[in-house]
C-alpha positions as CSV (number, residue, x, y, z in Angstrom):
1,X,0.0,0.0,0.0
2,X,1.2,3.5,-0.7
3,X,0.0,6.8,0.9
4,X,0.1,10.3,-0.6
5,X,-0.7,13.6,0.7
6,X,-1.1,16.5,-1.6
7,X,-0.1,20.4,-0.8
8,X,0.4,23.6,-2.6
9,X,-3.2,24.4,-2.9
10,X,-4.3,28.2,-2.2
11,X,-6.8,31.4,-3.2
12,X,-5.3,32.8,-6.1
13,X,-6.3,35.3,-8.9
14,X,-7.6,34.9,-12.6
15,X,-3.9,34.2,-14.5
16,X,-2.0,33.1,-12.0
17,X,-0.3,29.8,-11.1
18,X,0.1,27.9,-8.3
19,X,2.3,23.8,-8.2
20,X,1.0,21.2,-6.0
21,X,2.7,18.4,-4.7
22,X,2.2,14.9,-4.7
23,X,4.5,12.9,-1.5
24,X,4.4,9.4,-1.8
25,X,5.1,6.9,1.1
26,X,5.1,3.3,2.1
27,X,5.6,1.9,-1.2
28,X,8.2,3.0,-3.9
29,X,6.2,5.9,-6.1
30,X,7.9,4.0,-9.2
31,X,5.3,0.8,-8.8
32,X,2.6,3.3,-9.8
33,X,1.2,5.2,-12.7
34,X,0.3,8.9,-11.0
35,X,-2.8,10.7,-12.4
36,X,-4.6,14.4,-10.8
37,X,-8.2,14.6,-10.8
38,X,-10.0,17.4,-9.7
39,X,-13.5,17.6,-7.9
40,X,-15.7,21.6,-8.1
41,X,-18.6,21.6,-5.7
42,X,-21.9,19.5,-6.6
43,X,-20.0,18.0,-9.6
44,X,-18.3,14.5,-10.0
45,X,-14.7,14.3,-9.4
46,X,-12.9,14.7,-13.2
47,X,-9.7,13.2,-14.4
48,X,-7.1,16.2,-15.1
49,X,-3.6,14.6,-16.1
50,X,-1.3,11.2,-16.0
51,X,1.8,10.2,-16.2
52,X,3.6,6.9,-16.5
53,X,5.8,5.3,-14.3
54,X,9.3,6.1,-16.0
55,X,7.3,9.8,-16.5
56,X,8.2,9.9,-20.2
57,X,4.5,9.9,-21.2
58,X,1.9,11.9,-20.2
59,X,-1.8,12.8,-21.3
60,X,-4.4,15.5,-20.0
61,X,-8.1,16.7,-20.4
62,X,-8.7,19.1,-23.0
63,X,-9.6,21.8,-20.7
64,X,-6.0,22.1,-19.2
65,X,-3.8,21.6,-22.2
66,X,-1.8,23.8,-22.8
67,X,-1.8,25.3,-19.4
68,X,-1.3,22.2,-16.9
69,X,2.0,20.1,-16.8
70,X,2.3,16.7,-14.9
71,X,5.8,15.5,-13.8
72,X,7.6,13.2,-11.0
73,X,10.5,12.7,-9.4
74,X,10.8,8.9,-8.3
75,X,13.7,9.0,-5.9
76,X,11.9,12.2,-4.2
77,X,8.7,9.9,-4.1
78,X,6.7,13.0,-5.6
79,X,4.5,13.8,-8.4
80,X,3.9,17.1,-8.9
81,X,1.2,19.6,-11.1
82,X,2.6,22.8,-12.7
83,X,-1.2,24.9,-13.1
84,X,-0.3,28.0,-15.1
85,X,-2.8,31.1,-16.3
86,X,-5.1,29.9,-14.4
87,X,-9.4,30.4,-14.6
88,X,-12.1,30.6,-12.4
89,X,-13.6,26.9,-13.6
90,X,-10.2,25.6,-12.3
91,X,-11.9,25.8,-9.0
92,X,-12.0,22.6,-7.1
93,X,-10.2,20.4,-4.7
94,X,-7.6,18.3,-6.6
95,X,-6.3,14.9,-5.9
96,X,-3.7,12.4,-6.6
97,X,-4.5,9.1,-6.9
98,X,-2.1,6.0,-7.8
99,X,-3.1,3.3,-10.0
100,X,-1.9,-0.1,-11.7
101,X,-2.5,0.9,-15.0
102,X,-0.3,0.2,-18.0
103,X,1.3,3.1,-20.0
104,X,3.5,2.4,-23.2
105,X,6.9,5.0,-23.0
106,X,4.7,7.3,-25.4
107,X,0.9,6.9,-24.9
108,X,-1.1,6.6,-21.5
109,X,-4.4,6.8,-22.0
110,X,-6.8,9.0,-20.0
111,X,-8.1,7.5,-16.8
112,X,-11.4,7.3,-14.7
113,X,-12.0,7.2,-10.8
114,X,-12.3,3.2,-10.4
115,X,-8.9,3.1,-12.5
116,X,-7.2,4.2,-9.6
117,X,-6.4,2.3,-6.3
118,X,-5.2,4.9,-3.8
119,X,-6.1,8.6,-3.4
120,X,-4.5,11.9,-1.4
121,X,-7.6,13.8,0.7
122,X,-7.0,16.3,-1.9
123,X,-5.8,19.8,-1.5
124,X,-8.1,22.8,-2.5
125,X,-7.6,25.6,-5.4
126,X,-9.6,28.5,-5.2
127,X,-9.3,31.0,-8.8
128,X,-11.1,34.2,-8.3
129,X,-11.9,37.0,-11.2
């Protein structure tokens, strides 16, 4: 079993950007395929990036393109989300979850909820206008 605990989560203005952070312990962070998902109040919670365990493939939802970057550092046990010019939709409370999914070293497919098997408690991102 692995746990992770997210941070870098904040109040911040239309445009800016904030990083969170992924730690990873228990288990080696390199067993897993990472993904973010993000949850907005009375909405589901939405898949936002992965990446593969070596990190040389990643894939995100349309919405963030562009704008989001997923990356990880294996021997730091941390996956991390770069969120630049950010918007007020971006509003939710993002999580990191780990999964056994399989990734090829340059495709990883989007992922849903019950693909992944362990979750952060999520940290919370609040865009304003």
């Amino acid at each position: 079993q692995v746990q992770l605990a997210e941070s870098g989560g904040g109040l911040v203005q239309a445009g800016d950007s904030l990083r969170l952070s992924c730690a990873a312990s228990g288990r080696p962070l390199s067993r897993y395929i990472m993904a973010w998902f993000r949850q907005a109040p009375g909405k589901e919670r939405e898949f936002v990036a992965v990446i593969s365990r070596g990190g040389r493939s990643t894939t995100y939802t349309v919405s963030v393109k562009g704008r989001f970057t997923i990356s990880r550092d294996n021997a730091q046990n941390t996956v991390y989300l770069q969120m630049n010019t950010l918007k007020p939709e971006d509003t939710a409370v993002y999580y990191c979850a780990a999964g056994f999914g399989e990734c090829s070293d340059d495709a990883c497919n989007e992922r849903t909820t019950n693909d992944m098997a362990y979750w952060g408690q999520g940290t919370q991102v609040t865009v304003s206008l």
